[in-house]
Residue frames as a rotation matrix with the C-alpha (Angstrom) as fourth column:
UNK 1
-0.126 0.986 0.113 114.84
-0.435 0.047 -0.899 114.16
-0.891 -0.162 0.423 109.04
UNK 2
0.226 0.263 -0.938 115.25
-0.950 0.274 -0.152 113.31
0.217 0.925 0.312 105.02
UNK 3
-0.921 -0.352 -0.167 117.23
-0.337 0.935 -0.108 109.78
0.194 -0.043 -0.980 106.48
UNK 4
-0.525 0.804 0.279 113.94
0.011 0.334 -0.942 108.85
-0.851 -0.492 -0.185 108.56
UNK 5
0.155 0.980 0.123 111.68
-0.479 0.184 -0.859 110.02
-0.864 0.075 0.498 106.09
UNK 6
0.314 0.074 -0.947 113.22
-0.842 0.482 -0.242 107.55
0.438 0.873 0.214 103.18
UNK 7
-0.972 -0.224 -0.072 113.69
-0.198 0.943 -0.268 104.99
0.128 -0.246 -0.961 105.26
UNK 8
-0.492 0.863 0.114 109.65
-0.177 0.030 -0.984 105.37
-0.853 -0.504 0.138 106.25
UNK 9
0.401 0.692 -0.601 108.87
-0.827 -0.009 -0.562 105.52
-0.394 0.722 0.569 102.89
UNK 10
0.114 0.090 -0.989 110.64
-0.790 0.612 -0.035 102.60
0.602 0.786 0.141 101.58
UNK 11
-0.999 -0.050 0.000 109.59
-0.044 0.892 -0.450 100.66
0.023 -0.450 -0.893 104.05
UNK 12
-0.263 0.954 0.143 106.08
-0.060 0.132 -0.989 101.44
-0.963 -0.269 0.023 103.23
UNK 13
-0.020 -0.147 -0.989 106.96
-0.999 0.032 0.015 100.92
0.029 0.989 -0.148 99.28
UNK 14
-0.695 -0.399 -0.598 107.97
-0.527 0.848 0.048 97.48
0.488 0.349 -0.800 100.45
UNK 15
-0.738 0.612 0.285 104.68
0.029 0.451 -0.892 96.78
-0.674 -0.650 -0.350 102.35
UNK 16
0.140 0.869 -0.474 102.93
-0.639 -0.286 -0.714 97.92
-0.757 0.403 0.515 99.50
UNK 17
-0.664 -0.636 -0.393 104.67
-0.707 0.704 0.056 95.41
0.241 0.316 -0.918 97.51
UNK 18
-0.991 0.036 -0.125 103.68
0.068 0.961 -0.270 92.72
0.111 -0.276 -0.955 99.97
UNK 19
-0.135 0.943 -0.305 100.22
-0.456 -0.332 -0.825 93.88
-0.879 0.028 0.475 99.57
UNK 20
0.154 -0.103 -0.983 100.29
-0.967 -0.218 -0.128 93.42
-0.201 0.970 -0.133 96.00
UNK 21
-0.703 -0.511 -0.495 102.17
-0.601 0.798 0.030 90.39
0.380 0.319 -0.868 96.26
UNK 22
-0.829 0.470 0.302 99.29
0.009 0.551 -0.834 88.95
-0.559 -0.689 -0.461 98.73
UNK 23
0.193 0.859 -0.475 96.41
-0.615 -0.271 -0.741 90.20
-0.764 0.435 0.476 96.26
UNK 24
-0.141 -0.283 -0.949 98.11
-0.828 0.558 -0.044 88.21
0.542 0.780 -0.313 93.40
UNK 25
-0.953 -0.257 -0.158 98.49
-0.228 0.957 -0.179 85.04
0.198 -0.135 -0.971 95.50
UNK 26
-0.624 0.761 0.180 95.04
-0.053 0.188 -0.981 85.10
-0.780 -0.621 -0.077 96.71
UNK 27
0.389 0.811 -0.437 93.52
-0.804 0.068 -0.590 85.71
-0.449 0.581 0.679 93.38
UNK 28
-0.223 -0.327 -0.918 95.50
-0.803 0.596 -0.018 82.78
0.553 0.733 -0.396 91.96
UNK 29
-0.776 0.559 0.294 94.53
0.282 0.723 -0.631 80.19
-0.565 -0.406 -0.718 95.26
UNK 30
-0.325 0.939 -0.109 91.18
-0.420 -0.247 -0.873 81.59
-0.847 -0.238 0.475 93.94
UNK 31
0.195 0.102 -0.976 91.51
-0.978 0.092 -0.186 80.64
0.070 0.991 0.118 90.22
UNK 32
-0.816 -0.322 -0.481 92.88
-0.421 0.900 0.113 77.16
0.396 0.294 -0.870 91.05
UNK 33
-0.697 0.680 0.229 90.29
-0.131 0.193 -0.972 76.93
-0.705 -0.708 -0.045 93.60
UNK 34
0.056 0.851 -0.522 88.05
-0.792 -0.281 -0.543 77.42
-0.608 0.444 0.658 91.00
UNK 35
0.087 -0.319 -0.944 89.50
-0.962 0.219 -0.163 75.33
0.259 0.922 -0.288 88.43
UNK 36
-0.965 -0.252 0.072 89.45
-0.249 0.793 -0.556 72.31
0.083 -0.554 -0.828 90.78
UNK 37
-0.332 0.908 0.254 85.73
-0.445 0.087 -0.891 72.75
-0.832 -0.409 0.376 91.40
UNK 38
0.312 0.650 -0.693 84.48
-0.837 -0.157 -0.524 72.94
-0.450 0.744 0.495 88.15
UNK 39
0.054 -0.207 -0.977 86.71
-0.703 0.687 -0.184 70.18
0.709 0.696 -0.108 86.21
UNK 40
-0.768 -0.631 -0.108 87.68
-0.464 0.665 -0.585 68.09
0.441 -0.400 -0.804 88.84
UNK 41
-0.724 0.650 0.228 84.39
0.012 0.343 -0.939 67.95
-0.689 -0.678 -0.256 91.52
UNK 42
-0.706 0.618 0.347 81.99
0.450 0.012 0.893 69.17
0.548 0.786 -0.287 88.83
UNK 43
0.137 0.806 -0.576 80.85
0.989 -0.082 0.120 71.16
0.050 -0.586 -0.809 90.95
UNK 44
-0.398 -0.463 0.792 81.14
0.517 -0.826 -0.224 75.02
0.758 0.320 0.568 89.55
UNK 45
0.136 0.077 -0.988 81.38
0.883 -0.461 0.086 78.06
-0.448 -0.884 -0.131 92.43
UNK 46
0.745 0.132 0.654 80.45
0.517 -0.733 -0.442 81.43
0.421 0.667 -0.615 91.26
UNK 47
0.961 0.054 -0.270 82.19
0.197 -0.822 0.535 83.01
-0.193 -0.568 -0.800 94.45
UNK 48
0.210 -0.975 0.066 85.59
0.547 0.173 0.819 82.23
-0.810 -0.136 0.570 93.60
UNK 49
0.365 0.293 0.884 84.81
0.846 -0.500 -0.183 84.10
0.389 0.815 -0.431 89.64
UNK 50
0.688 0.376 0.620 84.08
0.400 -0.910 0.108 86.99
0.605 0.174 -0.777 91.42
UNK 51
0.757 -0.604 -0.250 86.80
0.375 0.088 0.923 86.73
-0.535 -0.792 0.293 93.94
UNK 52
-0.123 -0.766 0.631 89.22
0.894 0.191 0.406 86.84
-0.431 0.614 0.661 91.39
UNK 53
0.215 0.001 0.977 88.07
0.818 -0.547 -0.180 90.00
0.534 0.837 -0.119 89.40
UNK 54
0.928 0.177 0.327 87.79
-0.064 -0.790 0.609 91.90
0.367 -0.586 -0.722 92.65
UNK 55
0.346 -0.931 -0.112 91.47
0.435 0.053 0.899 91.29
-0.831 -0.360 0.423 93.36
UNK 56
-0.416 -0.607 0.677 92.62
0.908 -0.323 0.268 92.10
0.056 0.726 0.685 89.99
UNK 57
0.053 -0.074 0.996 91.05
0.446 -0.891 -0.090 95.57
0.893 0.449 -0.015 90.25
UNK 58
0.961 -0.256 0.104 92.24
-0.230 -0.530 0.816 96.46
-0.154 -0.808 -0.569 93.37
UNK 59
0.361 -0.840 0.405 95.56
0.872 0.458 0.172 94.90
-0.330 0.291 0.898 92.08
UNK 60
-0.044 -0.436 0.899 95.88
0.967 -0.245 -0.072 97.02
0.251 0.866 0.432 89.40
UNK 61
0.668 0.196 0.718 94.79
0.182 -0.978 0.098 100.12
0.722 0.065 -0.689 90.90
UNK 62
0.857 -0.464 -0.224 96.90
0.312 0.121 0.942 99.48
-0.410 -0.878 0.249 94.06
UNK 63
0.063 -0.833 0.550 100.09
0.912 0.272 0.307 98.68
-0.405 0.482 0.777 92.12
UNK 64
0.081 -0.239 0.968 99.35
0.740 -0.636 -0.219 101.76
0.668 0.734 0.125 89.96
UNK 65
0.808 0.588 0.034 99.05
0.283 -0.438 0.853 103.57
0.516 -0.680 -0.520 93.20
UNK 66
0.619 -0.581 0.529 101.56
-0.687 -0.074 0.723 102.96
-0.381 -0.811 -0.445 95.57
UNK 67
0.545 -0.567 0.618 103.93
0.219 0.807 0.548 100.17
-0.809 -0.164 0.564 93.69
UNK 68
0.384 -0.292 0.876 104.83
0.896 -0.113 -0.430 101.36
0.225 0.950 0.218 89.84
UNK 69
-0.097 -0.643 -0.760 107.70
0.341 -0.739 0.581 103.99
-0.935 -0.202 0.291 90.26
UNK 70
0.131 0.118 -0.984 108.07
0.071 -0.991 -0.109 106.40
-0.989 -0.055 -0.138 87.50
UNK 71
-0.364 -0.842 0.399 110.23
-0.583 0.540 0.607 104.57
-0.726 -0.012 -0.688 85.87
UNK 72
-0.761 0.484 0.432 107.82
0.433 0.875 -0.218 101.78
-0.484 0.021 -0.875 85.26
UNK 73
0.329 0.702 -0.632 104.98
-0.265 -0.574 -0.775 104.21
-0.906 0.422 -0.002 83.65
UNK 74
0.099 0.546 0.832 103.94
0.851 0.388 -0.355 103.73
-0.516 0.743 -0.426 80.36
UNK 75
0.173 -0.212 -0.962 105.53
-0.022 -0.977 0.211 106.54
-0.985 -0.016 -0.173 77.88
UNK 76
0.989 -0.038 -0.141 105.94
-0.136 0.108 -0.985 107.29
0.052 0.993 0.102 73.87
UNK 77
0.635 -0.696 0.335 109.54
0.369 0.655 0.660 106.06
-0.679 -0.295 0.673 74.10
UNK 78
0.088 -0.461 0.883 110.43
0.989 -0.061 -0.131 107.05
0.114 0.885 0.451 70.79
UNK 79
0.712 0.563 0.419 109.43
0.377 -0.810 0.449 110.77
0.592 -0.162 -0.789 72.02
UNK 80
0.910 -0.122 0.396 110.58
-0.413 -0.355 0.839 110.99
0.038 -0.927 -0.374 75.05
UNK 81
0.274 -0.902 0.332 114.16
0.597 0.431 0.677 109.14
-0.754 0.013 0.656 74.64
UNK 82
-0.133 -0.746 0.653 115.11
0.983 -0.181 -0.006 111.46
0.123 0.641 0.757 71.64
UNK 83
0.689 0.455 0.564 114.37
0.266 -0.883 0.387 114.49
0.674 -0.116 -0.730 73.35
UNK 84
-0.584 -0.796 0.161 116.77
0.151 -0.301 -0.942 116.70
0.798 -0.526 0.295 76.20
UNK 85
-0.798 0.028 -0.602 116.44
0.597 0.173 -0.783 117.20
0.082 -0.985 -0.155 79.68
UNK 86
-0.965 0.259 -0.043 114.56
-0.262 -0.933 0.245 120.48
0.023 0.248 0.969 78.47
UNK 87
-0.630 0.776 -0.033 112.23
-0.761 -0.608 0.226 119.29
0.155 0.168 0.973 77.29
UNK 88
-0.115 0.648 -0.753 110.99
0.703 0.588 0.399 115.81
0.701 -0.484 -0.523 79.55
UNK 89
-0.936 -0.089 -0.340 110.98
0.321 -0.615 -0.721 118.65
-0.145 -0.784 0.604 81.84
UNK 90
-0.341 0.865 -0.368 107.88
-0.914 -0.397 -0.087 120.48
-0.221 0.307 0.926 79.91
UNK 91
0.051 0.807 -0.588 106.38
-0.459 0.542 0.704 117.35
0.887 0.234 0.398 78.94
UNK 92
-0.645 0.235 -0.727 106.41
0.689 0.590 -0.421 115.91
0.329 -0.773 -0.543 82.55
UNK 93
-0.848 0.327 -0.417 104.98
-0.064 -0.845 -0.531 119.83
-0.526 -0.424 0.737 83.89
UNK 94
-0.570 0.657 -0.494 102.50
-0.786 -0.259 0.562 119.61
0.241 0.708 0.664 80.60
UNK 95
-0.324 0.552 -0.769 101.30
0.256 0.833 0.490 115.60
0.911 -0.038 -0.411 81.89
UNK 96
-0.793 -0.212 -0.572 101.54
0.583 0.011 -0.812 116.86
0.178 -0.977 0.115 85.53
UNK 97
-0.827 0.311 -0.469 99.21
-0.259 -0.950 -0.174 119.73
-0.500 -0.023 0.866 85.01
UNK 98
-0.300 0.859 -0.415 96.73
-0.739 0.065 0.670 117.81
0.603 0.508 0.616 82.80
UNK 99
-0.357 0.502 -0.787 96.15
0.132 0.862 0.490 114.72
0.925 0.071 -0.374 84.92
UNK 100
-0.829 -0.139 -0.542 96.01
0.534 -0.490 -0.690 116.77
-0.169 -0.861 0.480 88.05
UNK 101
-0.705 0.696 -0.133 93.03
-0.676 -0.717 -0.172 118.95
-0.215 -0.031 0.976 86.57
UNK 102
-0.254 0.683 -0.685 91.28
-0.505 0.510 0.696 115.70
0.825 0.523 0.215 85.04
UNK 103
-0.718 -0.132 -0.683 91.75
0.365 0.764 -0.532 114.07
0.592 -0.632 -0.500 88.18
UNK 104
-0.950 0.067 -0.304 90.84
0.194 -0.638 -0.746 116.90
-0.244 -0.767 0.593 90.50
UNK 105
-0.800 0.550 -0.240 87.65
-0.574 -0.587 0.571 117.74
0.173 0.595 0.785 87.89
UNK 106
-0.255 0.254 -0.933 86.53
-0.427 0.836 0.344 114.28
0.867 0.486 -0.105 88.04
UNK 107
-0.920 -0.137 -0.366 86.42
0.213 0.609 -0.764 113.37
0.328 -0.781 -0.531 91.73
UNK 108
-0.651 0.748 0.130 83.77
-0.735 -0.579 -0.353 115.31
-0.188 -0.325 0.927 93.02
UNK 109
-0.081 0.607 -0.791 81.79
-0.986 0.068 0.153 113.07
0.147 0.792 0.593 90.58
UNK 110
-0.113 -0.276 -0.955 83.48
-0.108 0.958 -0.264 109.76
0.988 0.073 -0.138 91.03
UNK 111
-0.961 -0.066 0.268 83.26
-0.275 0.120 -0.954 110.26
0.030 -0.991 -0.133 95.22
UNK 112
-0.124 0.982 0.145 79.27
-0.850 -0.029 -0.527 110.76
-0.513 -0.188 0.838 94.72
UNK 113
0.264 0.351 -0.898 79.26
-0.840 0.542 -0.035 108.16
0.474 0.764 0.438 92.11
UNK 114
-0.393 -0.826 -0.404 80.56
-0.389 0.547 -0.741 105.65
0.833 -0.134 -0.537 94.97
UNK 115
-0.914 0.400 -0.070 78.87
0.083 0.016 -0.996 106.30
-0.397 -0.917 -0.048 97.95
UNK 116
-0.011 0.947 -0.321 75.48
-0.982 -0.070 -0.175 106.08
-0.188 0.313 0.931 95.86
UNK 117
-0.105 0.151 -0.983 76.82
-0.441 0.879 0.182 102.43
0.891 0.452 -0.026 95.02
UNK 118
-0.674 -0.179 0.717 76.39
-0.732 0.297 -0.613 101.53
-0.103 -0.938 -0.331 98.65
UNK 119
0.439 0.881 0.176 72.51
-0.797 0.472 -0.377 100.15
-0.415 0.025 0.910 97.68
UNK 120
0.829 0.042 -0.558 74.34
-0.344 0.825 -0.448 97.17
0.441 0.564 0.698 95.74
UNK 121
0.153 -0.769 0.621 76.23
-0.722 0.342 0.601 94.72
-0.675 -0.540 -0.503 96.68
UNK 122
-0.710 -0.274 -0.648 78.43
-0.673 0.535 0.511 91.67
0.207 0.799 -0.565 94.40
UNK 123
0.392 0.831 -0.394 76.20
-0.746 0.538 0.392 88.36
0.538 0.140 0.831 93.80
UNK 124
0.365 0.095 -0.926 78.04
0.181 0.969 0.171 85.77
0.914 -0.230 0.336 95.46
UNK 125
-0.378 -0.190 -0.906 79.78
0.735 0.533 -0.418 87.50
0.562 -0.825 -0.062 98.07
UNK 126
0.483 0.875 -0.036 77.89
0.762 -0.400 0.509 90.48
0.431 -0.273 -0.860 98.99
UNK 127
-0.322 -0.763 -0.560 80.26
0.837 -0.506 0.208 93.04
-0.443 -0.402 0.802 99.14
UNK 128
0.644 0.673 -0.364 79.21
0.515 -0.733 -0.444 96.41
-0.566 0.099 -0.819 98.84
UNK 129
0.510 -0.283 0.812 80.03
0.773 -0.263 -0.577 98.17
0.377 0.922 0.085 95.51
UNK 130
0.735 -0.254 0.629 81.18
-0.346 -0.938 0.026 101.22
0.583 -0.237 -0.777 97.61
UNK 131
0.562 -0.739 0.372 83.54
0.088 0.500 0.861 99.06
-0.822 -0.452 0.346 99.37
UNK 132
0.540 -0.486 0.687 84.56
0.816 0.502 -0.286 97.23
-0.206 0.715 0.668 96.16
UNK 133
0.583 0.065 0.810 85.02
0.679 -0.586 -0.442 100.61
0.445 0.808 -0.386 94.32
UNK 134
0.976 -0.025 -0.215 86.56
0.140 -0.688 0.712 102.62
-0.166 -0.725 -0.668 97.49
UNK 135
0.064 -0.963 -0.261 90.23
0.106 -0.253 0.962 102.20
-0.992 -0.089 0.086 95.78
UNK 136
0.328 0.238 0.914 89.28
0.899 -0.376 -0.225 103.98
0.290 0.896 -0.337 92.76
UNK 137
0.856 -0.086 0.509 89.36
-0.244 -0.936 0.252 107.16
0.455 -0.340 -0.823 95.19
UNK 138
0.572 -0.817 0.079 92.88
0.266 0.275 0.924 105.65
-0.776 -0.507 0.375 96.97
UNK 139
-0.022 -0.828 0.561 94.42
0.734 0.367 0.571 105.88
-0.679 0.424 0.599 93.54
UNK 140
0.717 0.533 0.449 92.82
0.636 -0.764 -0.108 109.11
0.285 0.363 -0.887 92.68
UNK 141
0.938 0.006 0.345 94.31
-0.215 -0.773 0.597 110.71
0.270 -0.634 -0.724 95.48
UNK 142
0.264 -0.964 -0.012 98.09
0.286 0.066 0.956 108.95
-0.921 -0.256 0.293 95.54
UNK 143
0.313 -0.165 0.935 97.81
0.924 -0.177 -0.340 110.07
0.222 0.970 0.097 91.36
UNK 144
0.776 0.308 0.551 97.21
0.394 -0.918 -0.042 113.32
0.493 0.249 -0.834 91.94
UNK 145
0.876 -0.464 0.128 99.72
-0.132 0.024 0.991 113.38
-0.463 -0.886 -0.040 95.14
UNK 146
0.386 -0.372 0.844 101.95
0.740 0.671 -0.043 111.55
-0.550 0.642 0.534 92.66
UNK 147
0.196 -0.377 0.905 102.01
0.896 -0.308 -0.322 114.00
0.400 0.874 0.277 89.56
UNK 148
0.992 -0.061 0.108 101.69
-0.120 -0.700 0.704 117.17
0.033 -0.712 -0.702 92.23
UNK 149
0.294 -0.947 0.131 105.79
-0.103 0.105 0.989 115.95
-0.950 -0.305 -0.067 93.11
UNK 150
-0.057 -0.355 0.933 106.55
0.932 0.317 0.178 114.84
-0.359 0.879 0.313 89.52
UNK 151
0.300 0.028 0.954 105.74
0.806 -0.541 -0.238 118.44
0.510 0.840 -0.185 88.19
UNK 152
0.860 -0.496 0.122 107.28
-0.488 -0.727 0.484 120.62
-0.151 -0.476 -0.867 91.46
UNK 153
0.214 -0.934 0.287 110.33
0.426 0.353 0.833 118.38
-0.879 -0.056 0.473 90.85
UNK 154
0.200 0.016 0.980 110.17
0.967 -0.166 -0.195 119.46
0.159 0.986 -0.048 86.99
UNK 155
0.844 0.101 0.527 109.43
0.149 -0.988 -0.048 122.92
0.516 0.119 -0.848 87.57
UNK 156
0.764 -0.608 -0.217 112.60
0.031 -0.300 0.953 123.00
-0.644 -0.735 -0.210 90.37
UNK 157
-0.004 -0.962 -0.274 114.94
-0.995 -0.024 0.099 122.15
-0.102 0.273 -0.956 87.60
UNK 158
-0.650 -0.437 0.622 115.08
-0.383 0.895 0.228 117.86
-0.656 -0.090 -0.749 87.83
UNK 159
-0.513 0.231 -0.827 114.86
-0.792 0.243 0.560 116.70
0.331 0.942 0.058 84.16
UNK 160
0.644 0.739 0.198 112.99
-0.736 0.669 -0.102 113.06
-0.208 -0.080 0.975 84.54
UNK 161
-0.298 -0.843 0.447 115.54
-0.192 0.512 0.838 110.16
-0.935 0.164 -0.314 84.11
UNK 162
-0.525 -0.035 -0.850 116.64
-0.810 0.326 0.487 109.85
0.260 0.945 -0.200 80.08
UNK 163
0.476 0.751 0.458 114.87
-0.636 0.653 -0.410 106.50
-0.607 -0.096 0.789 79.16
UNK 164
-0.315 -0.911 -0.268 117.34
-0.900 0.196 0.390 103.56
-0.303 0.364 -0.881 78.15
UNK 165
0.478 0.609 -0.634 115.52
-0.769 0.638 0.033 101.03
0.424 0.472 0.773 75.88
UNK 166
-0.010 -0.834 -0.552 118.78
-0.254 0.536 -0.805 99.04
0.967 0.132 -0.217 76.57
UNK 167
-0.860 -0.499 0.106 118.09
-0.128 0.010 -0.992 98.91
0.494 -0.866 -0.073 80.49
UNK 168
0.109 0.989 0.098 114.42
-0.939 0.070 0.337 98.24
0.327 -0.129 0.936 80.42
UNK 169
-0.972 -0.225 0.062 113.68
-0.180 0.552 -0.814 95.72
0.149 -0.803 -0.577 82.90
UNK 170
0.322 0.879 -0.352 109.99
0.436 0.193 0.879 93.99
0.841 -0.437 -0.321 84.26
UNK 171
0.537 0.313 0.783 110.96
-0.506 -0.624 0.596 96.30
0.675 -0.716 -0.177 87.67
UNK 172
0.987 -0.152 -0.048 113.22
0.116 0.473 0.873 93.55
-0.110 -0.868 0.485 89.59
């Protein structure tokens, strides 16, 4: 059953990818798109603006969602690389345990604060803010899902991987 279920998941790691990778190309047709109107035709298009921002923040939350591995997270380096196994152990359990309660504190709030944005919608293409906004709560809920494993792995005993300045990479 563990073969199946990591093949299932990284074949839905690499769809989420090609998600990602489709949100990026589309907001960049959108940016040339733009950039053709305006200088070339003289003839400026708001929708293509707003296109563009609404990809990048479903980008970014996606990606932080379901594409950035552990790995790839954003850490005090200088901390967390001269430290032992000990103790990324307690400071993964100590991040796990706060962003879980901020998360978990915070939704309630952020769910109502969504589904109240239904009454508005963007200016050029009329997309309802509760749409727009609806992977705020996707990336709520793979965080939490997220640091939930990251601190039962800690607590089992499995240090976090050591952090090798020397092997830092852009993720390919």
């Amino acid at each position: 059953m563990t073969a199946r279920l990591r093949t299932a998941g990284s074949w839905l790691a690499r769809r989420a990818e090609n998600i990602a990778a489709a949100m990026l190309g589309a907001m960049f047709l959108a940016f040339l798109l733009q950039i053709v109107f305006r200088y070339v035709l003289g003839l400026p298009i708001g929708w293509t603006h707003e296109a563009s921002v609404i990809l990048w923040i479903w980008l970014v939350l996606w990606g932080a969602a379901f594409v950035i591995t552990e790995r790839e997270e954003i850490r005090f380096d200088i901390v967390y690389g001269s430290v032992g196994p000990g103790s990324r152990r307690a400071m993964c359990v100590i991040t796990a345990v706060a962003l879980i309660a901020l998360y978990a504190i915070s939704f309630p709030a952020v769910v109502d604060y969504i589904t109240f944005m239904k009454v508005e919608k963007t200016g050029y293409l009329k997309i309802r803010f509760d749409w727009l906004f609806s992977i705020y709560i996707i990336f709520v809920v793979a965080s939490i899902i997220r640091y939930i494993w990251l601190g039962w792995q800690a607590l089992r005993g499995i240090a976090p991987d050591e952090f090798d300045p020397t092997k830092a990479s852009s993720g390919v």
